[in-house]
C-alpha positions in Angstrom: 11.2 31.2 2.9 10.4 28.2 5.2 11.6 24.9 4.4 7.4 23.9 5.1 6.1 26.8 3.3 7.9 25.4 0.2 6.3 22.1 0.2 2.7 23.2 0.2 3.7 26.3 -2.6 0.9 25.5 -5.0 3.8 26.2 -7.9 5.7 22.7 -6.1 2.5 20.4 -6.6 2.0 18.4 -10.0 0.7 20.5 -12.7 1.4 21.7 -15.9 5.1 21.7 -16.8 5.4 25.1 -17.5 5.0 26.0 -14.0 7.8 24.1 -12.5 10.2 27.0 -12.8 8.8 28.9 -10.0 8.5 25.7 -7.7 11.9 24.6 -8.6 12.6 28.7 -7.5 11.2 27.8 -4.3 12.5 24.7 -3.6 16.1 26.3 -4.3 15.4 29.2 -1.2 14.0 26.9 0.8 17.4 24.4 0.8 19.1 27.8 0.8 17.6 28.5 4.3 17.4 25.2 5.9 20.8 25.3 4.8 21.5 28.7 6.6 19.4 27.9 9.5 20.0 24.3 9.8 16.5 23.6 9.8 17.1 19.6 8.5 13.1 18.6 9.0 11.9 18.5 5.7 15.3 18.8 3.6 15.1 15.7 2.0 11.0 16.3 1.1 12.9 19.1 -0.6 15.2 17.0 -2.7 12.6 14.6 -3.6 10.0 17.5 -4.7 13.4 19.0 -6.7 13.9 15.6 -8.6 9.7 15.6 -9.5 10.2 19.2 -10.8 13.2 18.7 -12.8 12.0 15.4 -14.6 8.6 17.4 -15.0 10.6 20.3 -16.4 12.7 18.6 -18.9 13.3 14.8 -19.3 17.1 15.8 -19.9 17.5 16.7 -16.7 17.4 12.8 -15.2 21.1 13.3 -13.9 20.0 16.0 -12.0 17.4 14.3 -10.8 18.6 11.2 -9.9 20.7 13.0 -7.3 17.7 14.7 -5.8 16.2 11.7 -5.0 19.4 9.8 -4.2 20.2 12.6 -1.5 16.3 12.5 -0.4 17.0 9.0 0.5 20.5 9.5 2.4 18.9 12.6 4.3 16.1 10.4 5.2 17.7 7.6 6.4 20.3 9.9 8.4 17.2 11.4 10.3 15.4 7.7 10.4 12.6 9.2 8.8 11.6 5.9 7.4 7.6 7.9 5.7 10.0 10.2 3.9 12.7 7.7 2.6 9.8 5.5 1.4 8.5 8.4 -0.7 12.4 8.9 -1.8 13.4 5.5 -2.7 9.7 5.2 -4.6 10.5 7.8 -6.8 14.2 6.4 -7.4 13.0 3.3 -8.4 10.4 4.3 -11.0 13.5 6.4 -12.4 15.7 3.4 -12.4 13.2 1.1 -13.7 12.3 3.3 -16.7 16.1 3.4 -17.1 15.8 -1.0 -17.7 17.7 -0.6 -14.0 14.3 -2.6 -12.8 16.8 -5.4 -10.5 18.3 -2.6 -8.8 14.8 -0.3 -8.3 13.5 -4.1 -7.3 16.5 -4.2 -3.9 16.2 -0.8 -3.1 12.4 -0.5 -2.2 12.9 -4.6 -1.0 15.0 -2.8 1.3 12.5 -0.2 3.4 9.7 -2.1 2.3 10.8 -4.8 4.1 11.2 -2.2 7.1 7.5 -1.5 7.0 6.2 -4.9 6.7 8.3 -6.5 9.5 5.7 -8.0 11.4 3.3 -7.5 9.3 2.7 -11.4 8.1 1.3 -13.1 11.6 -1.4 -14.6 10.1 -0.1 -15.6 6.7 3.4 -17.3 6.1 4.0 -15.5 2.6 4.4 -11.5 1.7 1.7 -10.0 0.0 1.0 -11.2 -3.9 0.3 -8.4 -6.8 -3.3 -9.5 -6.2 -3.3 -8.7 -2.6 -0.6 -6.1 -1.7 -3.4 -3.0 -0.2 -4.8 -5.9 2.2 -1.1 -5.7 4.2 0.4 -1.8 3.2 -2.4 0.2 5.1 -0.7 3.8 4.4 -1.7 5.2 1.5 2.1 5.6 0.7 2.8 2.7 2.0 0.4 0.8 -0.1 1.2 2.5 -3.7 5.1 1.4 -3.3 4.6 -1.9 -2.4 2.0 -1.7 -5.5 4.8 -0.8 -7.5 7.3 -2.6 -5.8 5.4 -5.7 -7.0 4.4 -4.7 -10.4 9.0 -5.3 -11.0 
């Protein structure tokens, strides 16, 4: 199974918990073959997808999930695929911060978020405010992690 294929699987998408056994199934061939074919693209998309499906799955499996994202974000920064580390670290974060860990979610999205905005602030002095934070972070992505970011 394509490493892409397994991204857009409808059964990988948010929905109803009961169906994340079949996307976790297909997140699991899909690592299986990038593995074998050392297709490394969208590995770490594949991680982070993992670590949704497993905390959708069964909240016990945070561990598990932690890992996923943690190896999203090392994948990710290994390929300098800064859109897909964002998207790692974000999901990290809100995991940590729901584990009271909020100081160390706060440095790690600091971290690429700082990446994105770097010359960003030309016309303004200060980083975006919690009032203002969509007028700077443009990409949709982008723009709900720094929302999140400042919401620490």
């Amino acid at each position: 199974m394509p490493a892409l294929y397994a991204i857009h699987c409808p059964c990988v998408r948010p929905g109803p918990a009961k169906c994340t056994a079949p996307g976790l199934g297909a997140l699991t061939k899909a690592l299986a073959a990038a593995d074998e074919n050392e297709d490394l693209f969208w590995k770490a998309e594949i991680h982070r997808l993992k670590g949704e499906l497993l905390l959708k799955q069964d909240h016990s499996n945070v561990a598990e999930a932690q890992s996923c994202f943690q190896r999203a974000v090392e994948i990710a920064r290994n390929q300098s695929a800064k859109s897909l580390e964002l998207r790692a670290t974000t999901n990290l974060a809100r995991l940590l911060a729901k584990q009271g860990r909020r100081d160390e979610a706060r440095a790690m999205l600091a971290e690429i978020y700082d990446w994105f905005t770097e010359g960003w602030f030309t016309e303004v002095s200060t980083p975006p405010t919690s009032k203002t934070p969509r007028r700077y972070c443009t990409n949709k992505s982008i723009a709900r992690s720094c929302a999140f970011w400042l919401a620490l």
